[in-house]
C-alpha positions as a printed Julia matrix, in Angstrom:
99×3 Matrix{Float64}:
  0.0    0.0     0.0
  1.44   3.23   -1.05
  1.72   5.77    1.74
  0.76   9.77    0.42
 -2.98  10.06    0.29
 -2.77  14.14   -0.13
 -2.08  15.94   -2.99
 -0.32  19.0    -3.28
 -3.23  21.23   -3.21
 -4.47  19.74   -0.05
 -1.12  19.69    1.38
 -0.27  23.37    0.14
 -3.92  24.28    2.43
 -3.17  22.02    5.8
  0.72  23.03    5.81
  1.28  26.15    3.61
  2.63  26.95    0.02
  5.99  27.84    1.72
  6.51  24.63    4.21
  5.55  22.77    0.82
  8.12  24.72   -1.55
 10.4   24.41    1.79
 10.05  20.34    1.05
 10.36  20.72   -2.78
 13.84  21.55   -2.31
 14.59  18.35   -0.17
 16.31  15.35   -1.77
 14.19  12.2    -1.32
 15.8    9.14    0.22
 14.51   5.25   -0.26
 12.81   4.19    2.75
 13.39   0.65    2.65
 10.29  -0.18    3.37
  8.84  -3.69    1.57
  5.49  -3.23    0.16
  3.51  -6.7     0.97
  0.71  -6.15   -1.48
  2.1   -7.0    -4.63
  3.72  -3.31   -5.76
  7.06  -4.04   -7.17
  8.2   -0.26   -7.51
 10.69   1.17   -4.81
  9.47   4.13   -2.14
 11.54   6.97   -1.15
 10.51   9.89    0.81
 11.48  13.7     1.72
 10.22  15.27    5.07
 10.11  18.56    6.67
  9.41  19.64   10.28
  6.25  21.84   10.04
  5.01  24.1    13.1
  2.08  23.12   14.83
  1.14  25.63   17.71
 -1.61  24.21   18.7
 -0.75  21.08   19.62
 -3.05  19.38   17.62
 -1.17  16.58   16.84
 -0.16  14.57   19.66
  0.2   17.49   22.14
  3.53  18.76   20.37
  4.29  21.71   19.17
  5.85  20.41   15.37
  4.29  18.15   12.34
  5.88  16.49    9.98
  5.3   16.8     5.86
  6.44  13.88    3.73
  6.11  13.94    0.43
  6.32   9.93   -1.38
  7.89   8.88   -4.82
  7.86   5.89   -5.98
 10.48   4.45   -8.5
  9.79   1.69  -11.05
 12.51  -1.16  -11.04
 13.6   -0.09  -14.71
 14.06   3.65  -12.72
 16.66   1.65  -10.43
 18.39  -0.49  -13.42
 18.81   2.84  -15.0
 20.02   4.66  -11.6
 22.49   1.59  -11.48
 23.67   1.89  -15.55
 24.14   5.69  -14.88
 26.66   4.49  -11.46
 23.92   5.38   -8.68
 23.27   8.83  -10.41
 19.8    9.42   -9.5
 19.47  12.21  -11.71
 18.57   9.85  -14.49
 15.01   9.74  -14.07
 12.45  12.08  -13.77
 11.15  12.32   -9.9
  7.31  13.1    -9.35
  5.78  13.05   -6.01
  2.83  10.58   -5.38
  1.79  11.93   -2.95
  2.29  13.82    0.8
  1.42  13.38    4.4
  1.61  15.19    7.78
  2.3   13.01   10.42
């Protein structure tokens, strides 16, 4: 199951355009996580601390905004041809959450 079930407009209106420009400019990592449903492609993920005065969210005073990609195994063959340069392939977000 793929994790990032808001999209950017919903994101942009919960977080902010600038805490989700602020992530934009954060380089995604692989998460290592094993999807058990049958999804062969690979997740990585990109996360920001966001404020949260209120305390909404557990009591605490900071969020967190992930934004998901998710990477087909041809993405990684060619990451691995071009000698781990992950520049080779063209990154779109699936999706974000606020934890």
């Amino acid at each position: 199951m793929r994790h990032g079930n808001l999209t950017r407009n919903e994101a942009i209106e919960l977080a902010g355009v600038a805490a989700v420009e602020d992530l934009d400019a954060v380089d995604c990592q692989p998460t290592g996580r094993v999807q058990c449903d049958g999804d062969t492609d690979v997740e990585y993920a990109a996360s920001i601390g966001i404020p949260d005065p209120e305390g909404y969210y557990d009591g605490d005073d900071t969020r967190t905004l992930t934004a998901y990609y998710y990477t087909t195994p041809s993405d990684m063959d060619a990451i691995a041809a071009a000698g781990g340069d992950e520049s080779v392939i063209d990154w779109v977000i699936h999706g974000y959450e606020i934890d």
